[in-house]
VOZALO-340708 format. One record per atom (N, C-alpha, C, O): x, y, z. Coordinates in steps of 0.05 Angstrom, whole numbers, padded with zeros to 5 digits, always signed. Layout:
# VOZALO-340708
XYZ
...
END
This chain:
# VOZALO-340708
+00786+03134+02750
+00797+03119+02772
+00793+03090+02768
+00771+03084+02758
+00809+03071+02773
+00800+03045+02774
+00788+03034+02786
+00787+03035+02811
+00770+03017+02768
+00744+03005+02785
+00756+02993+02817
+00749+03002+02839
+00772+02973+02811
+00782+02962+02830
+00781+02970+02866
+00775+02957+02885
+00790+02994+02864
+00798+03016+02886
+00792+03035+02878
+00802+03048+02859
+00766+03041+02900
+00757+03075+02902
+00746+03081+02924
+00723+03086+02930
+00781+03078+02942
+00769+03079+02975
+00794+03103+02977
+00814+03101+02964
+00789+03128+02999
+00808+03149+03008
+00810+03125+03036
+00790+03111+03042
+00826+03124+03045
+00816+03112+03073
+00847+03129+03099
+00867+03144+03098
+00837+03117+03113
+00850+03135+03135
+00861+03117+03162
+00839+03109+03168
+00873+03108+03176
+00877+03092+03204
+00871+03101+03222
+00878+03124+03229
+00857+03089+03233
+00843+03099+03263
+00833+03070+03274
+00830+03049+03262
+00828+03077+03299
+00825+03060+03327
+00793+03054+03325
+00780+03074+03330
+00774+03027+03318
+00751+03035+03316
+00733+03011+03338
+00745+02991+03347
+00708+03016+03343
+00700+03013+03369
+00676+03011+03351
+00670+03031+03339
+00657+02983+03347
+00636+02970+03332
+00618+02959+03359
+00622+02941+03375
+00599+02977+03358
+00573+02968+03363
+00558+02939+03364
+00539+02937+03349
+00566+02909+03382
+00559+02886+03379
+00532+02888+03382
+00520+02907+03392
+00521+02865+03371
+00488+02868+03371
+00465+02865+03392
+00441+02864+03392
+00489+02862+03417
+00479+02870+03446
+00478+02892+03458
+00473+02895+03481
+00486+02910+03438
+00485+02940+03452
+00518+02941+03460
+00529+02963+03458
+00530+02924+03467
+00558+02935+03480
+00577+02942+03456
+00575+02935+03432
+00594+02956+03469
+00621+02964+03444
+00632+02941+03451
+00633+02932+03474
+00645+02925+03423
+00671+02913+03423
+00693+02924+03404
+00694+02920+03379
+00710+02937+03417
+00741+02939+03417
+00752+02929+03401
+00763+02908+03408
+00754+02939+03369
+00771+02919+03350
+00791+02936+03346
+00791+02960+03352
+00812+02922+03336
+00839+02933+03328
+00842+02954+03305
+00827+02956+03286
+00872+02974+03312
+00874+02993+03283
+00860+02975+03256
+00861+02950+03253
+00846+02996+03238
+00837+02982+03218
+00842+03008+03195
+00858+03026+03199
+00826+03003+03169
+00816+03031+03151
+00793+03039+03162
+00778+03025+03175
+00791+03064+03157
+00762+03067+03160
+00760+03082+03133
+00772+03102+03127
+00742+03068+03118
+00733+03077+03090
+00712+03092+03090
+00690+03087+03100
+00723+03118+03071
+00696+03133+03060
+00682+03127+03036
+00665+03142+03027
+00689+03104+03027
+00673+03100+02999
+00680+03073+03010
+00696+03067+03028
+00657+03051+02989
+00664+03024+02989
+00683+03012+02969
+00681+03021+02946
+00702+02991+02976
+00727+02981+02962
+00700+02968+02937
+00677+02962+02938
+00722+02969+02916
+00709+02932+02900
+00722+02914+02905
+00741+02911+02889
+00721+02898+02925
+00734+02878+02931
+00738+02853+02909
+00722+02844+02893
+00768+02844+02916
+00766+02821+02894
+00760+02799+02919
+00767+02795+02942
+00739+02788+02895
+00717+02752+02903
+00752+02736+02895
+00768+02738+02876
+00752+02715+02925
+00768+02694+02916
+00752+02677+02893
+00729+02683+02889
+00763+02660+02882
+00755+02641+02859
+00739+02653+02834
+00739+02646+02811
+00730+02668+02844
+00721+02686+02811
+00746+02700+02809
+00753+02701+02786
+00758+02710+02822
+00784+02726+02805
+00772+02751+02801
+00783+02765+02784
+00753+02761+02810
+00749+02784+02794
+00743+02807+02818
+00739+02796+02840
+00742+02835+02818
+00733+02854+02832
+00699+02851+02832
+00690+02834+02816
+00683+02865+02849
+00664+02862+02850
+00658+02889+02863
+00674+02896+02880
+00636+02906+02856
+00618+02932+02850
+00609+02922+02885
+00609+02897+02889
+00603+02938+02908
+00597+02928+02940
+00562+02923+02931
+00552+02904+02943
+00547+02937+02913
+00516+02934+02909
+00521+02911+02879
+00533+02912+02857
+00498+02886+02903
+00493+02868+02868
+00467+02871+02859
+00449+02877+02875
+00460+02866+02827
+00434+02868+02828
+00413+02847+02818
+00411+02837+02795
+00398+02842+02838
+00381+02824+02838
+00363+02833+02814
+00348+02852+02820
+00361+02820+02785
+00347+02824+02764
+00311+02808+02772
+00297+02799+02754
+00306+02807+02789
+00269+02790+02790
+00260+02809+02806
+00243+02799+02821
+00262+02835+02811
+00237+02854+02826
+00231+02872+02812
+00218+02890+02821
+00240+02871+02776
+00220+02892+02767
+00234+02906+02753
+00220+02920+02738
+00260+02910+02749
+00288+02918+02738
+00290+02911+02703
+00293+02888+02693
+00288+02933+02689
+00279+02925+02658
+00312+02925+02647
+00332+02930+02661
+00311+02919+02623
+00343+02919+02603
+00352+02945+02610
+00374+02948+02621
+00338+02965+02604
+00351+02999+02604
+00360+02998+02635
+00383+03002+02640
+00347+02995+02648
+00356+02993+02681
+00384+02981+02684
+00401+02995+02694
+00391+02955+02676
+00412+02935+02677
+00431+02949+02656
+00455+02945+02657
+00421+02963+02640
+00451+02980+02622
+00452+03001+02645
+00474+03000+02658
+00434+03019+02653
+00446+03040+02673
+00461+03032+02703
+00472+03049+02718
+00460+03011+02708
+00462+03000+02730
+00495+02991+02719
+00515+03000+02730
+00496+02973+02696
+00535+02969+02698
+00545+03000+02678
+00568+03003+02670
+00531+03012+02674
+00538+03039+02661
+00556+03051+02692
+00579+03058+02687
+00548+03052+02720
+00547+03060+02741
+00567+03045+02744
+00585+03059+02753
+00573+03024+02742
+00603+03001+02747
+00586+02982+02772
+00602+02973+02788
+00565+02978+02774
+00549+02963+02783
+00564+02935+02759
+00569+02936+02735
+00566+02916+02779
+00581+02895+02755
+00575+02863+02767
+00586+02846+02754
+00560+02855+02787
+00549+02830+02804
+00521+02832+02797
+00504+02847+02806
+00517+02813+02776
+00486+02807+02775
+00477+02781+02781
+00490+02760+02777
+00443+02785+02797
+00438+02758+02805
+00410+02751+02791
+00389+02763+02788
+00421+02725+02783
+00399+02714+02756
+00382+02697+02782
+00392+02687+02803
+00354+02699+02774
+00333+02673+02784
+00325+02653+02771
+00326+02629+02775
+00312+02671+02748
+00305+02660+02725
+00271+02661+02725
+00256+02655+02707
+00265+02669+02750
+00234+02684+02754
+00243+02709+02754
+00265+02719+02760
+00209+02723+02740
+00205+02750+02746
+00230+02775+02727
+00234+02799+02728
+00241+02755+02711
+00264+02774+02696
+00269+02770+02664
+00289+02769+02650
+00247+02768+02660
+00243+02769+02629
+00250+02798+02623
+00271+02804+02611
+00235+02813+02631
+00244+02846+02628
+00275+02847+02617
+00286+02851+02595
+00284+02841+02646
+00325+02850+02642
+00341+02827+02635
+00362+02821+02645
+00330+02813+02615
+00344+02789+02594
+00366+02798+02580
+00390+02791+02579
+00350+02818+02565
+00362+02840+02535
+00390+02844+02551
+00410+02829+02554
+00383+02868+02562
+00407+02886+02572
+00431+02863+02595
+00455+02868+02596
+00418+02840+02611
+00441+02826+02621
+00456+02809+02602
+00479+02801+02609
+00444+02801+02574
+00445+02786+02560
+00481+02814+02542
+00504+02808+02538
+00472+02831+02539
+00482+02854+02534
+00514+02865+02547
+00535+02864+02534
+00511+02875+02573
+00533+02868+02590
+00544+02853+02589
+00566+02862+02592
+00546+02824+02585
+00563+02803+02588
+00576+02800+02565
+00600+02793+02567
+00562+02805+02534
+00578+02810+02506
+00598+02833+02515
+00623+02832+02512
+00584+02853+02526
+00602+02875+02514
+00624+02867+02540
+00646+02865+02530
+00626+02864+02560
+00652+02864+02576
+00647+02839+02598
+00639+02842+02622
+00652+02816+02587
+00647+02785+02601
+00674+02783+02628
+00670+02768+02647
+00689+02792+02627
+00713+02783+02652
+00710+02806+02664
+00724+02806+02684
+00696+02831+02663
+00685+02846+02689
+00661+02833+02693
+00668+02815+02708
+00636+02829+02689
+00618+02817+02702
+00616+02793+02714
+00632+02775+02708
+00601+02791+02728
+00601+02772+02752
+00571+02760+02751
+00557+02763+02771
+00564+02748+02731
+00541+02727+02738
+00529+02707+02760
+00538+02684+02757
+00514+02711+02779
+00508+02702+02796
+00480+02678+02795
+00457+02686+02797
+00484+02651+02792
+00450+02637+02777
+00455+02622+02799
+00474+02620+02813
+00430+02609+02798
+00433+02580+02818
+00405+02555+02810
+00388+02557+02792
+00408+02537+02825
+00368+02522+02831
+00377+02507+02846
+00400+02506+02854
+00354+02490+02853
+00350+02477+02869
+00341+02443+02869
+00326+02435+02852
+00348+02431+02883
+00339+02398+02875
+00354+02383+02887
+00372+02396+02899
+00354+02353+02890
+00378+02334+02901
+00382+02318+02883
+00385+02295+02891
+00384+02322+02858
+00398+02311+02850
+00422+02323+02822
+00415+02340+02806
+00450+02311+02822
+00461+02323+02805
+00457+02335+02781
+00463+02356+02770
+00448+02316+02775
+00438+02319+02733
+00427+02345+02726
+00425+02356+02705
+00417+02353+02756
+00400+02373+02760
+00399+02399+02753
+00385+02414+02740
+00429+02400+02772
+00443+02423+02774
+00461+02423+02741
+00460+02447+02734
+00475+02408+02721
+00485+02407+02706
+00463+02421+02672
+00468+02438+02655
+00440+02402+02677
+00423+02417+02665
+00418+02447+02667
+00415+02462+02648
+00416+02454+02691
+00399+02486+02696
+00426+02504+02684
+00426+02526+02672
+00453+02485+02690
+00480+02495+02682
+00487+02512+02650
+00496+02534+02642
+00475+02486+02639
+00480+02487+02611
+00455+02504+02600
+00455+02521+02583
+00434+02495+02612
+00414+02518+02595
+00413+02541+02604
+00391+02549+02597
+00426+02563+02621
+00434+02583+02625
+00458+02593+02616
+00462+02617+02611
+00476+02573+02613
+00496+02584+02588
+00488+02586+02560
+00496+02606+02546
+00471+02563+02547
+00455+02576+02527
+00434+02602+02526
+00437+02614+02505
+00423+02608+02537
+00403+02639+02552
+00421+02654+02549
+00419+02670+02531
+00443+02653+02565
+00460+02681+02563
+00478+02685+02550
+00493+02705+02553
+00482+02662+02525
+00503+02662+02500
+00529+02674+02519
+00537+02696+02517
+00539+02652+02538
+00562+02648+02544
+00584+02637+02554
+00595+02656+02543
+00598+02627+02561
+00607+02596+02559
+00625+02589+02588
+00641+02570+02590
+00617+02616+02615
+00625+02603+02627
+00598+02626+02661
+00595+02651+02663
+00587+02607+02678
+00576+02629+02696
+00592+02627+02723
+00597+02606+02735
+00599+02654+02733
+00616+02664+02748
+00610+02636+02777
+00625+02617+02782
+00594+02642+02786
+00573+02634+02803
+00559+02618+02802
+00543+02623+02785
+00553+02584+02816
+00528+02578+02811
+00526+02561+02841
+00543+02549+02852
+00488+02567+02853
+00488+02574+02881
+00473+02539+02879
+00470+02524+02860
+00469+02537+02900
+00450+02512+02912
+00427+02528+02927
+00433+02539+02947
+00395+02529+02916
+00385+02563+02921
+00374+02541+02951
+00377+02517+02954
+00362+02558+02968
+00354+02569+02995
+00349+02540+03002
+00328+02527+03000
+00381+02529+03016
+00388+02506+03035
+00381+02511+03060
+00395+02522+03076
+00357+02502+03066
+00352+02506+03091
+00340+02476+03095
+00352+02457+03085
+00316+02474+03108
+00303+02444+03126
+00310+02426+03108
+00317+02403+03115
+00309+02435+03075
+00314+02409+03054
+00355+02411+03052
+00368+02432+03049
+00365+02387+03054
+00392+02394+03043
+00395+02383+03015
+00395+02360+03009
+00399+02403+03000
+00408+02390+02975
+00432+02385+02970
+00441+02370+02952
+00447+02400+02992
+00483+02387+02991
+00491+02365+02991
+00511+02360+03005
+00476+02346+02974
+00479+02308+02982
+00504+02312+02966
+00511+02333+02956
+00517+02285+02965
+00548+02285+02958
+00538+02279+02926
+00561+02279+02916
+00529+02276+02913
+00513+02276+02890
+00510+02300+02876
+00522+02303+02855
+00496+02318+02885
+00501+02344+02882
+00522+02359+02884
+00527+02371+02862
+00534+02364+02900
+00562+02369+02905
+00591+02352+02888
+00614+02360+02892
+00587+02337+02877
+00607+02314+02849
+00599+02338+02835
+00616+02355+02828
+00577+02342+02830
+00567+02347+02798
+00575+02375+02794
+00585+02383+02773
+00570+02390+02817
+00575+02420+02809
+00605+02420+02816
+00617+02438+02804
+00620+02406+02833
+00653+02404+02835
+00656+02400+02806
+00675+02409+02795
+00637+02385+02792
+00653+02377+02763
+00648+02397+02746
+00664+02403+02728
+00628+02409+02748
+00619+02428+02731
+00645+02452+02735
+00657+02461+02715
+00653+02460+02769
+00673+02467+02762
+00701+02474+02756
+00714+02495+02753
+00708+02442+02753
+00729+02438+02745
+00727+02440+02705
+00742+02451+02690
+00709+02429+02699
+00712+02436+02671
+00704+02462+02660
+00699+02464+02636
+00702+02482+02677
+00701+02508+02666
+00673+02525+02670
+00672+02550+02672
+00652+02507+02670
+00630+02520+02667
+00614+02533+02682
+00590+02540+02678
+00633+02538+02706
+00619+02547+02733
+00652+02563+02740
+00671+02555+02727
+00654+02576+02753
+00681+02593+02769
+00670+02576+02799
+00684+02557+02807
+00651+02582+02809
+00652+02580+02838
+00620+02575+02846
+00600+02586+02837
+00622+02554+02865
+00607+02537+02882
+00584+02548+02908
+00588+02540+02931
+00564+02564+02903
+00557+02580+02924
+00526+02564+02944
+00519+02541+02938
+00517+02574+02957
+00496+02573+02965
+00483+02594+02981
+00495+02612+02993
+00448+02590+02983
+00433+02611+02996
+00427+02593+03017
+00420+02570+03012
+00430+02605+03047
+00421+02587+03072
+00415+02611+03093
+00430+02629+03101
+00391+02605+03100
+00384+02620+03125
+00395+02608+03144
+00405+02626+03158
+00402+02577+03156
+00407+02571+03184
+00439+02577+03182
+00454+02570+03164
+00446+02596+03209
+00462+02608+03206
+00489+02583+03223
+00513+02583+03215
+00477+02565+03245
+00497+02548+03249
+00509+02531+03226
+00533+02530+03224
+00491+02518+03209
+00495+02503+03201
+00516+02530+03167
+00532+02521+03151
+00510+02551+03167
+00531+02565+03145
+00561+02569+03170
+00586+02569+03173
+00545+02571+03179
+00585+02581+03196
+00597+02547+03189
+00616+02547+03174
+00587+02520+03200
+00611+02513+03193
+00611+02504+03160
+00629+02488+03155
+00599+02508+03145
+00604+02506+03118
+00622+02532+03112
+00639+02528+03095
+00622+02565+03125
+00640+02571+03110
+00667+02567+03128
+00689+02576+03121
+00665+02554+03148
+00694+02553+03156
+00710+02518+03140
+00733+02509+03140
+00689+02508+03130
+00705+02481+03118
+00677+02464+03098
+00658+02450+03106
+00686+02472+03074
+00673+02459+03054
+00680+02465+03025
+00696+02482+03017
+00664+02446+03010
+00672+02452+02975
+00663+02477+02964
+00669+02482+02940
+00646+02495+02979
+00637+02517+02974
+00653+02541+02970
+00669+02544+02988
+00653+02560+02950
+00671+02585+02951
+00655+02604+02960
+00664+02625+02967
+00628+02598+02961
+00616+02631+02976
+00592+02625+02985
+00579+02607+02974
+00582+02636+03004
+00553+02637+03016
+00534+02663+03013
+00541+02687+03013
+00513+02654+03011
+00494+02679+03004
+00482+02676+03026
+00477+02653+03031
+00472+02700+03052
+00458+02698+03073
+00441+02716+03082
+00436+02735+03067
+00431+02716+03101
+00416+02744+03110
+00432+02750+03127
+00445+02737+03143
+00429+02780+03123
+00451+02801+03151
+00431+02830+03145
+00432+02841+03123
+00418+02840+03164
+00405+02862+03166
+00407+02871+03198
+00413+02861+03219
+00399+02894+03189
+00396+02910+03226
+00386+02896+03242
+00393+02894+03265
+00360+02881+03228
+00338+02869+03248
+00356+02838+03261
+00352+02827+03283
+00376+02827+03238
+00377+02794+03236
+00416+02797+03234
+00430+02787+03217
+00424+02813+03255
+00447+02811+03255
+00463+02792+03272
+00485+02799+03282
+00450+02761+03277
+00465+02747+03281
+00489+02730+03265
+00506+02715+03276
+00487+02733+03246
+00514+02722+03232
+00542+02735+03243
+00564+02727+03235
+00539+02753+03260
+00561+02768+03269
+00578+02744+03291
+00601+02742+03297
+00564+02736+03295
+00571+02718+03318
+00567+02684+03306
+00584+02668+03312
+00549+02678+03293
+00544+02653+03282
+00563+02650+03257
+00571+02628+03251
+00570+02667+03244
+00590+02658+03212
+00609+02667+03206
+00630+02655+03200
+00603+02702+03206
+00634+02717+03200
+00653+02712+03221
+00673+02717+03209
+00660+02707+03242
+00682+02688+03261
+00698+02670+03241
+00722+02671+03235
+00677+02652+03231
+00678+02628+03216
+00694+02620+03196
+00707+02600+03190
+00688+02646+03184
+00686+02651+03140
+00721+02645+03147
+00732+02655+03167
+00736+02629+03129
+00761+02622+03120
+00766+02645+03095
+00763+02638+03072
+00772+02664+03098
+00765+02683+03075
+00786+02693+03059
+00789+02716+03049
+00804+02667+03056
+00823+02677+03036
+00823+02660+03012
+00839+02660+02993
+00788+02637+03020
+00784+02622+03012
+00759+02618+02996
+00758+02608+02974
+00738+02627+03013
+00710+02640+03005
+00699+02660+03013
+00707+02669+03034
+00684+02669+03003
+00663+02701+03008
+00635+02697+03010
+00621+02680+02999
+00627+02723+03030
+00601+02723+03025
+00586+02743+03015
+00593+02766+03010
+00563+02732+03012
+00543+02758+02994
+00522+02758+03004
+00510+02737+02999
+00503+02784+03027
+00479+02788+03034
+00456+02788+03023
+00460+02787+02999
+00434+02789+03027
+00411+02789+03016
+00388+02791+03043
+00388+02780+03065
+00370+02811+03028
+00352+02818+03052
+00358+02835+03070
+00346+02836+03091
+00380+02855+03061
+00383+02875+03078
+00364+02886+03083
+00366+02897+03105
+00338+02890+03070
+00316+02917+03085
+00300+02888+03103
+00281+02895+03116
+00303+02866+03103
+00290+02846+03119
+00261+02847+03109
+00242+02851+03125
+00259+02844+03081
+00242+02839+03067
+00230+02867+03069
+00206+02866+03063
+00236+02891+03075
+00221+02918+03069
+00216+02924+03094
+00208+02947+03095
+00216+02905+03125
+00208+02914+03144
+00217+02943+03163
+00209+02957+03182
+00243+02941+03143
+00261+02957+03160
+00253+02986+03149
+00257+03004+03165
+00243+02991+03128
+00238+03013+03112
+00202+03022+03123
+00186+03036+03110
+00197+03012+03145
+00169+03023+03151
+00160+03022+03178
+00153+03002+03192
+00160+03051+03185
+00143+03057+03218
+00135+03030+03236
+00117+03014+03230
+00151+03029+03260
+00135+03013+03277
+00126+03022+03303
+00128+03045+03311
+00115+03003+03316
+00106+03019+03344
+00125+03009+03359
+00134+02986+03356
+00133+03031+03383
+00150+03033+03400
+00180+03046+03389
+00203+03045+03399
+00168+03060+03362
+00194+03078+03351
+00177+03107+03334
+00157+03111+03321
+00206+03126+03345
+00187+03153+03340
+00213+03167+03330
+00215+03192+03331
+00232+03152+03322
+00259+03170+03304
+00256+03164+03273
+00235+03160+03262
+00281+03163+03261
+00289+03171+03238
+00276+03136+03215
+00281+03116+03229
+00272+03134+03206
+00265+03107+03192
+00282+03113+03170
+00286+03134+03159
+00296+03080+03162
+00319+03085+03147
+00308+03076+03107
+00290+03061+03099
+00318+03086+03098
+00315+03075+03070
+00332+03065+03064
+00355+03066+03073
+00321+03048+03040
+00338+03020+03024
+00363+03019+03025
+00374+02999+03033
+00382+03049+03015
+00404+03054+03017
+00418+03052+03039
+00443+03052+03038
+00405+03051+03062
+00418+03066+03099
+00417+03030+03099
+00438+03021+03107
+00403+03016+03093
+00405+02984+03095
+00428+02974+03086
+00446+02963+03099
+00427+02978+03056
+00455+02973+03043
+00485+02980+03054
+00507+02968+03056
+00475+03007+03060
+00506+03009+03070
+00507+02986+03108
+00524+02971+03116
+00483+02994+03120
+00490+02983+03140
+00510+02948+03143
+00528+02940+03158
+00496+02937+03119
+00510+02910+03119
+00543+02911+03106
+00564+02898+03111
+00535+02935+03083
+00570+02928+03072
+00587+02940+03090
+00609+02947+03083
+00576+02945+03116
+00600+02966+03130
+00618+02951+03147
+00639+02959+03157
+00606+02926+03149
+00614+02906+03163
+00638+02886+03141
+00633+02872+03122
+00663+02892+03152
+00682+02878+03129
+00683+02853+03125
+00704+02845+03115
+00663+02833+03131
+00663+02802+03119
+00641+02808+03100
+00641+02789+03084
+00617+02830+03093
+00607+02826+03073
+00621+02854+03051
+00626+02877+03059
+00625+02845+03024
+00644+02852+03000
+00618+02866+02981
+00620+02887+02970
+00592+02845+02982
+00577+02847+02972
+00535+02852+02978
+00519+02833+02980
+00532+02862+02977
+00502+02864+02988
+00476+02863+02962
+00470+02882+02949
+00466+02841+02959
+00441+02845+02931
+00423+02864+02939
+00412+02861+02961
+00417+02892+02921
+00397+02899+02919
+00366+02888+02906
+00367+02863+02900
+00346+02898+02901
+00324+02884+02886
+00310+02907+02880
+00289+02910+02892
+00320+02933+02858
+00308+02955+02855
+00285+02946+02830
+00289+02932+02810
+00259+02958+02839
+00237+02956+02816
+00239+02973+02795
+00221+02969+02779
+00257+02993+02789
+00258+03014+02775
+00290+03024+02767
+00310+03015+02776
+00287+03038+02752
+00312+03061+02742
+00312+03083+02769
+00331+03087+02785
+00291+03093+02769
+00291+03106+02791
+00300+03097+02827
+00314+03110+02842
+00287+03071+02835
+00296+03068+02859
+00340+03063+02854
+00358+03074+02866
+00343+03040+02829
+00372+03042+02833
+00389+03065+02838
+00406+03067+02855
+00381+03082+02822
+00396+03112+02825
+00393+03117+02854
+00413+03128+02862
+00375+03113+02875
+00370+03128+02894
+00389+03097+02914
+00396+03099+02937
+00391+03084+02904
+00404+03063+02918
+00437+03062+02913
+00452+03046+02924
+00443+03081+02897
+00470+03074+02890
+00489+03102+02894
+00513+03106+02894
+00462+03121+02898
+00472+03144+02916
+00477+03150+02945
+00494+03164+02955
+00457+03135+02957
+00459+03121+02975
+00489+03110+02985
+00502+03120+03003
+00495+03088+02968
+00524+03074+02975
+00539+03087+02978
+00556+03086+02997
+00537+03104+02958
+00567+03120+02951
+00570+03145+02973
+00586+03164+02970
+00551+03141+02999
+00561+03155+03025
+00585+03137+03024
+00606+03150+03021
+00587+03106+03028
+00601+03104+03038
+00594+03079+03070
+00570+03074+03072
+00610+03066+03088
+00610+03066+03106
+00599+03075+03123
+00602+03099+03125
+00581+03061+03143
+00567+03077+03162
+00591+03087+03192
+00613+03077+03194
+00583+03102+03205
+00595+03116+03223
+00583+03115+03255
+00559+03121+03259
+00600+03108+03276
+00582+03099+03296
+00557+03104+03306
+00545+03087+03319
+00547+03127+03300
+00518+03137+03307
+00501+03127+03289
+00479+03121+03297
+00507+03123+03263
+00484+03110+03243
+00484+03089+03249
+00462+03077+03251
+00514+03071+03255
+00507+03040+03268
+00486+03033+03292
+00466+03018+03293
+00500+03053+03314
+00481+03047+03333
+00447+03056+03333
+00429+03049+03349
+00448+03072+03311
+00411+03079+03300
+00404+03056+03293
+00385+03046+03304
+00419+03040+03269
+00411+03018+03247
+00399+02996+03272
+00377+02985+03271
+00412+02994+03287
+00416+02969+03311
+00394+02984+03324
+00374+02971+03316
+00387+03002+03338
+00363+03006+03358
+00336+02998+03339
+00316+02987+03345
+00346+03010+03311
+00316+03004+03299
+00318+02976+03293
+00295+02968+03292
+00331+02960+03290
+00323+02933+03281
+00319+02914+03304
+00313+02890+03303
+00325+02928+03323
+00317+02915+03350
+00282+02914+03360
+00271+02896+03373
+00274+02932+03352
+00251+02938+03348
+00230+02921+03330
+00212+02905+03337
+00240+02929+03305
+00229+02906+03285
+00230+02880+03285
+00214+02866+03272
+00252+02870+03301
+00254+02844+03303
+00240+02837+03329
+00240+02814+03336
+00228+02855+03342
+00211+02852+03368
+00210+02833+03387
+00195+02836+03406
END
């Protein structure tokens, strides 16, 4: 089957769970049993709904089983991933216009970002990265117009596809993704921290840029017993799907430490879409956790 599309989907009338407890009433839609690979504007390319965050522990053999799986969004740090060098270094020889390299750093000034540019295209012996982020814009802005020349230039001459950033404050991403030089935002969206529903995806200009989650288990909180809850506790996977079920995110980073947790994370996915009762579980429990 083609990577592209590997959704059965069906029309129906669907009724989404807002993060106040009330139903809001959205219009005929799909309702998918599997997740699309959506194509990313400005990368041009389809994209796998699980990305994988290479710095929690994830070795070369892991990162071949993982795009063996058509897992094909990887996100470089450049901490903690000496391990899965080989094998990302690997994937991108053997099939470079399906993968989707994801790098970024941090700083205010341009030169900055052009350096970290170029010596990660040397690292990964390749001559152009899908992705490159402005990492975790929050109290500091590094979006000075300085920074922003440099990586506009970077990608206009090739060496970058697309312009991203990581930002927790969710006002200040809504209006960057409704109007800026940016093609994608990286954010938090979990059961516990589902205000972007209301603060960004409204926002997102999305025929223009995309976004990509991170922190769906809300740093692991969501994956462990609390008090004032006595049901079902969800695993890594019930996270993942919770956020890609929501159609402004395409993409969700995992951070598996093992061969073993990916497999259990990518079996997981491949339920599929969550269904109103798992939504409204995901939401009671992260109401909780977020206390």
């Amino acid at each position: 089957m083609p990577p592209m599309i590997r959704s059965l989907v069906v029309l129906c009338s669907v009724s989404i769970f807002a993060s106040n407890g009330g139903p809001v009433t959205a219009s005929p839609r799909k309702q998918e049993t599997t997740f699309e690979h959506v194509l990313l504007p400005v990368v041009g390319k389809p994209a796998h709904p699980l990305g994988l965050a290479c710095n929690y522990g994830i070795d070369s053999r892991g990162v071949r089983e993982a795009c063996d799986a058509g897992v094909n969004y990887i996100f470089w740090t450049g901490m903690r991933t000496k391990k899965a060098l080989a094998g990302v270094r690997e994937a991108l020889a053997t099939d470079r216009e399906r993968m989707i390299l994801c790098a970024g750093t941090g700083g205010p000034f341009g030169f900055h970002y052009r350096s970290a540019v170029e010596s990660l295209l040397r690292k990964m012996k390749t001559d152009y990265i899908d992705i490159f982020q402005m990492f975790w814009l929050g109290v500091t802005a590094w979006d000075t117009r300085g920074v922003i020349d440099e990586l506009v230039a970077l990608r206009t001459e090739g060496k970058i596809r697309a312009i991203g950033v990581t930002i927790h404050n969710r006002t200040r991403a809504g209006r960057l993704a409704a109007n800026s030089e940016l093609d994608m935002l990286q954010i938090r969206y979990n059961a516990a921290h589902p205000g972007a529903e209301q603060d960004i995806f409204p926002h997102l200009a999305r025929e223009r840029r995309f976004l990509c989650c991170y922190t769906a288990t809300s740093w692991r909180k969501l994956l462990k017993p609390h008090k004032g809850w006595d049901g079902k506790i969800p695993n890594a996977a019930d996270c993942y799907r919770f956020s890609l079920t929501h159609p402004s995110i395409p993409v969700c980073l995992s951070g598996p430490a093992s061969s073993e947790q990916l497999r259990e994370n990518l079996e997981g996915v491949a339920k599929g879409p969550m269904n109103h009762e798992e939504i409204s579980w995901m939401r009671s429990f992260g109401k909780v956790v977020h206390g």
